[in-house]
LOTIVO-522893 format. One line per 3 residues: number of its first residue (from 1); their letters; for each residue x negated, y negated, z of C-alpha. Coordinates in Angstrom, 2 decimals. Layout:
residues N
NUM> a> X,Y,Z; ...
***
This chain:
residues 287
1> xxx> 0.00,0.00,0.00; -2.92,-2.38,0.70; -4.81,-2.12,-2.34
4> xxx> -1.01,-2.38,-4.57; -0.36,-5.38,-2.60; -4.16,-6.75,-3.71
7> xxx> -3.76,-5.57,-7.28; -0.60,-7.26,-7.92; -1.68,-10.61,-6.35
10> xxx> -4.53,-10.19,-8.63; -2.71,-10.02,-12.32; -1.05,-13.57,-11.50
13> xxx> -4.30,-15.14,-10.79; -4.70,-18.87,-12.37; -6.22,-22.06,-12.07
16> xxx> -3.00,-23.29,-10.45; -2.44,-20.85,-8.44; -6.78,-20.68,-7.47
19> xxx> -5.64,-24.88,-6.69; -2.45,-23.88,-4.76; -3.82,-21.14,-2.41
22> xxx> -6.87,-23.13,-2.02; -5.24,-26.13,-0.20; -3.55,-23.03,2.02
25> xxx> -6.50,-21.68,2.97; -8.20,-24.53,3.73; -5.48,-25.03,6.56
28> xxx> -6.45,-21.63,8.08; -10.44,-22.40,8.18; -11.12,-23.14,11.63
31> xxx> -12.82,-26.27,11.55; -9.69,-27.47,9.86; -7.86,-26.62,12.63
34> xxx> -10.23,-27.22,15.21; -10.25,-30.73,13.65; -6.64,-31.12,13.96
37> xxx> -6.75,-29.85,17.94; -9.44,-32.39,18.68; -7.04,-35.36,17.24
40> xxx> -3.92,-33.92,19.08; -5.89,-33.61,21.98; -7.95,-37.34,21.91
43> xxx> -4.85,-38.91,20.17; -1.44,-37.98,20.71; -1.31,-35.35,23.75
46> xxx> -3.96,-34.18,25.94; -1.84,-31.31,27.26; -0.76,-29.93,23.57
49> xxx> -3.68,-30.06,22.63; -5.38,-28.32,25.26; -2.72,-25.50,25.10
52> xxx> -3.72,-25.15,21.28; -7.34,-24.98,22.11; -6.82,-22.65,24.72
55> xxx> -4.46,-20.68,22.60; -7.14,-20.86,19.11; -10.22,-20.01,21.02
58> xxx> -8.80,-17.05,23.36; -7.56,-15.55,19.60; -10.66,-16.14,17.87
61> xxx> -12.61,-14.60,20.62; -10.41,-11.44,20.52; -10.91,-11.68,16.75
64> xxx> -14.50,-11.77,16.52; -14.92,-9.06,19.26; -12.77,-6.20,16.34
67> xxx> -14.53,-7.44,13.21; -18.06,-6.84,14.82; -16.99,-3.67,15.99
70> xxx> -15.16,-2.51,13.43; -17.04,-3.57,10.42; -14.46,-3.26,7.65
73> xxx> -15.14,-4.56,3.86; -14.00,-6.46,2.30; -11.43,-5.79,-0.64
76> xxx> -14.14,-7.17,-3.48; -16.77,-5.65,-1.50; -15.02,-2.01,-1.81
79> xxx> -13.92,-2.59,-5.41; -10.50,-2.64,-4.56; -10.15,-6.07,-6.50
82> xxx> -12.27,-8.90,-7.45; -12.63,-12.29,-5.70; -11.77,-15.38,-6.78
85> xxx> -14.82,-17.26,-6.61; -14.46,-20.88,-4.65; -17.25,-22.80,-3.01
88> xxx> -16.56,-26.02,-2.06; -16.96,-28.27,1.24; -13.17,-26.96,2.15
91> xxx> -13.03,-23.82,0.97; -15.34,-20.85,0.10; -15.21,-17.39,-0.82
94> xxx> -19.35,-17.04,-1.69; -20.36,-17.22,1.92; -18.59,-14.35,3.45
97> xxx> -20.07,-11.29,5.40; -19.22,-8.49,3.29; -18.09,-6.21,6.71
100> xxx> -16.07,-8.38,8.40; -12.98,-8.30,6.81; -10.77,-7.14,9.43
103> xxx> -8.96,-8.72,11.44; -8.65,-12.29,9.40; -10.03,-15.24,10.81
106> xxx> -7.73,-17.34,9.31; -4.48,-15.70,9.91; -5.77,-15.68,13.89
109> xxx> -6.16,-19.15,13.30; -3.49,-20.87,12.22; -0.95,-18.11,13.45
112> xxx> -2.27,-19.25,16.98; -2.13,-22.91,16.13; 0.76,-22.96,14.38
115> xxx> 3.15,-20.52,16.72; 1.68,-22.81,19.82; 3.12,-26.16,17.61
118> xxx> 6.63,-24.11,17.00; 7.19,-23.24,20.81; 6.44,-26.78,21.76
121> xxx> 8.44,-28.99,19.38; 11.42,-25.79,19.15; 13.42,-27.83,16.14
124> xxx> 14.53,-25.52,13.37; 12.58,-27.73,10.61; 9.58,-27.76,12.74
127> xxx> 9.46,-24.26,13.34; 10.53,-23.24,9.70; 7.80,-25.01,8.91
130> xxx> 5.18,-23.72,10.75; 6.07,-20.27,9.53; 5.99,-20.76,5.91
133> xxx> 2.15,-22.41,6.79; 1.19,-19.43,8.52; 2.73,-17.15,5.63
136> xxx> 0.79,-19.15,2.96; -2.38,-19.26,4.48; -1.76,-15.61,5.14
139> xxx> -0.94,-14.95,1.29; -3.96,-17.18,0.37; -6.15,-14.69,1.48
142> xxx> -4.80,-11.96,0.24; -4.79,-13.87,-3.32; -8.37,-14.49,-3.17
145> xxx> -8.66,-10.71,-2.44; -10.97,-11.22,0.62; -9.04,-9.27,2.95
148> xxx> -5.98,-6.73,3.12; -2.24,-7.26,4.15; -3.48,-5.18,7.11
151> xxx> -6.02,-7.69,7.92; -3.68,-10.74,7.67; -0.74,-9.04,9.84
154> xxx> -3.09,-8.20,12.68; -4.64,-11.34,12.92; -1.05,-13.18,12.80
157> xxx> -0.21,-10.90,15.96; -3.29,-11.66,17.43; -2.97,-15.25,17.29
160> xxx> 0.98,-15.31,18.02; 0.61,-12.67,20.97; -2.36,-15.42,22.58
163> xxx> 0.38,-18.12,21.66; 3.07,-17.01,23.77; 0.45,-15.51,26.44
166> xxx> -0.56,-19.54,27.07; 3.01,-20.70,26.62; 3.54,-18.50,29.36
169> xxx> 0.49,-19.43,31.57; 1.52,-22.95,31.24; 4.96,-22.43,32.14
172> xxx> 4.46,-20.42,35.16; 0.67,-20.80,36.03; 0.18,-23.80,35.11
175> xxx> -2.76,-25.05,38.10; -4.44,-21.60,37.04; -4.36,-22.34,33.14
178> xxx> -8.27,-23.26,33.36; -9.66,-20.96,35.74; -8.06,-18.08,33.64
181> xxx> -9.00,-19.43,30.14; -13.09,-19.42,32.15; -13.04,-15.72,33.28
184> xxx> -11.84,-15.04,29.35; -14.76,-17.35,28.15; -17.07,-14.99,30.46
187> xxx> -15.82,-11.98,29.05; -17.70,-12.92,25.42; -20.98,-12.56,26.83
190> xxx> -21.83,-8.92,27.13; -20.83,-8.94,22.81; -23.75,-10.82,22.53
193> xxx> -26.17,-8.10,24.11; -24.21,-5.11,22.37; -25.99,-5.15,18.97
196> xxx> -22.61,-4.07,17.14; -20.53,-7.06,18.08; -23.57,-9.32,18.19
199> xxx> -23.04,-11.19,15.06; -23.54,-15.06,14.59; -19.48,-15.41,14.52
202> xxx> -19.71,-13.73,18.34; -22.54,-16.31,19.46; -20.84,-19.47,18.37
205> xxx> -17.01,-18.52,19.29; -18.53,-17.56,22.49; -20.57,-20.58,22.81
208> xxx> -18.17,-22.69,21.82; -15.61,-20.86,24.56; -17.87,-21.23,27.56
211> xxx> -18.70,-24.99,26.81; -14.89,-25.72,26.21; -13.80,-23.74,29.61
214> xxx> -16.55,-25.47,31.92; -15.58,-28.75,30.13; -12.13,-29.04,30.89
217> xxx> -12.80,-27.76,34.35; -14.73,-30.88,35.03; -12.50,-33.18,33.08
220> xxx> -9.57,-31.70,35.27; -11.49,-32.26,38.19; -13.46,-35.66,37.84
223> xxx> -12.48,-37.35,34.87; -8.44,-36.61,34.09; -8.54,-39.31,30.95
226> xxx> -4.40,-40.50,29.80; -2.78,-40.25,26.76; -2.71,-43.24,24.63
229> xxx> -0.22,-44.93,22.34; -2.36,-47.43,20.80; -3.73,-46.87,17.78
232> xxx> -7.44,-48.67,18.10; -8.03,-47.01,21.26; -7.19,-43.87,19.46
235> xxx> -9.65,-44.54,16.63; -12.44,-45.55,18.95; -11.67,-42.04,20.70
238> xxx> -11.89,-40.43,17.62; -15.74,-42.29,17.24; -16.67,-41.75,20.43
241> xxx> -15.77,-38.19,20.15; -17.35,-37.48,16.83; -20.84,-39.27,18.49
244> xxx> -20.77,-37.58,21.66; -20.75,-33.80,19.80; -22.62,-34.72,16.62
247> xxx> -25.97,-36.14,18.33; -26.75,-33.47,20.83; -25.25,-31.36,17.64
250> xxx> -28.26,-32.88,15.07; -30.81,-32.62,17.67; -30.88,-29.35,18.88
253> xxx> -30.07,-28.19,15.02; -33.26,-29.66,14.40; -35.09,-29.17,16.97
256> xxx> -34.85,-25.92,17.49; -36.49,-22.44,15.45; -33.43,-20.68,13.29
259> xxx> -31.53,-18.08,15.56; -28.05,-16.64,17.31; -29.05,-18.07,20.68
262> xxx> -30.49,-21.29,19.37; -26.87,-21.60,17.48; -25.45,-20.59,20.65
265> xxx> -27.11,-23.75,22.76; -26.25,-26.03,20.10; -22.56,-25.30,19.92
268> xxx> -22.59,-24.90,23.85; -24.06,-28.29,24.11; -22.02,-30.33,21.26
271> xxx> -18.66,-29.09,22.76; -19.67,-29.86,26.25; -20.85,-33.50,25.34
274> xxx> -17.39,-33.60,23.51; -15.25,-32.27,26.63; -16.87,-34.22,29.03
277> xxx> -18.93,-37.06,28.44; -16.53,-38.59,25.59; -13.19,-38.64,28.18
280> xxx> -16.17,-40.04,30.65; -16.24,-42.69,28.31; -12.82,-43.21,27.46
283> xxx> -11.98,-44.17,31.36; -14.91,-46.60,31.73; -14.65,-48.24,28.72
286> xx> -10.68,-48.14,28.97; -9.53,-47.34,25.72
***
């Protein structure tokens, strides 16, 4: 059934369609949506978009833990079908490891994102919405014939399942939400000594986990920056954001030899500068 689905997709391949599925796709890529967190979170509402953060990361680390360990290619990589070859600063297809095809990354992605935005706003439209992005982004990777249906489904559950888990930790445990999304961070570290699971994927989700969980546990603690309805403020947020994780970022990129564990103190220290020291500035420079 998987490789009928594939083969299918594949005879109604076109440059509109390679345009279409593209634009979908590139809403699943986590840096997308990571993007789109950080502005809900800065911008519009700290607490939705720390529940999507919480919600993204807790998937993607569940995500990354089953492709390292079970290594599955990829449908061009197998022969099933060919690829659609994209590589662009949105989207690509060229830069893929061959054995990591299930679960997808994407449909983790934005089916956490995504199912987190539906249970908040709950309006038909909104959530009618959200499903047909998660669907798309779903059937955009099946089009470009770098994963199976089975790949896409799982991940979807994946990220839904972590959705609801965090609606539900927020509802009724709300006090605990940080201390539980820490001991989850923690649990990433022993993939990174199991050679297996101890792919570059593993090192910066789990890097990127641990600097986000000890971050908002000191921003909850000392700092406890407001949302903000005026729009300059929220731009300078934005800049002071982007600074704050993008020097410390450049530095230590340069700075240091090519490696997992130097990737894994760079993304630890970007996203810590970016949890904490940016909502440090935000409440003494008041904006």
């Amino acid at each position: 059934m998987d490789a009928a689905i594939l083969q299918a997709l594949e005879k109604i391949r076109c440059p509109f369609l390679d345009v279409v599925f593209g634009i979908f796709t590139a809403l699943g890529e986590e840096m997308i949506i990571a993007a789109i967190i950080a502005v809900v979170y800065i911008c519009f509402s700290k607490r939705a978009g720390e529940q999507a953060l919480l919600t993204v990361m807790t998937a993607s680390c569940v995500t990354a833990g089953i492709k390292g360990a079970v290594r599955r290619l990829r449908p061009y990589a197998a022969g099933t079908v060919s690829r659609v070859e994209i590589d662009n600063p949105f989207v690509s297809t060229m830069d893929l490891d061959a054995d990591m095809s299930f679960p997808s990354g994407h449909s983790t992605a934005s089916g956490g994102f995504f199912t987190t935005l539906a249970l908040r706003l709950r309006r038909p439209l909104a959530v009618l919405l959200c499903v047909l992005f998660v669907l798309m982004v779903m059937l955009s990777r099946l089009y470009f014939g770098v994963h199976y249906p089975t790949d896409v489904l799982t991940g979807l559950v994946i990220g839904a399942g972590c959705a609801f888990l965090w609606q539900l930790v927020y509802c009724k445990w709300y006090g605990a939400r940080l201390y539980v999304y820490a001991a989850i961070a923690l649990l990433t570290v022993p993939f990174l000594f199991i050679p297996r699971t101890a792919t570059d994927s593993m090192f910066q989700v789990s890097a990127i986990t641990l600097a986000t969980a000890a971050g908002l546990l000191i921003e909850d603690k000392f700092i406890r920056f407001e949302d903000t309805a005026n729009w300059l403020h929220r731009l300078l947020r934005l800049l002071a954001t982007g600074v704050c994780a993008g020097v410390p970022f450049l530095i230590l990129h340069f700075a240091l030899p090519a490696g997992q564990w130097a990737d894994f103190v760079t993304y630890f220290a970007a996203l810590f500068a970016a949890v904490t020291l940016a909502p440090f500035l935000f409440k003494k420079l008041k904006f």
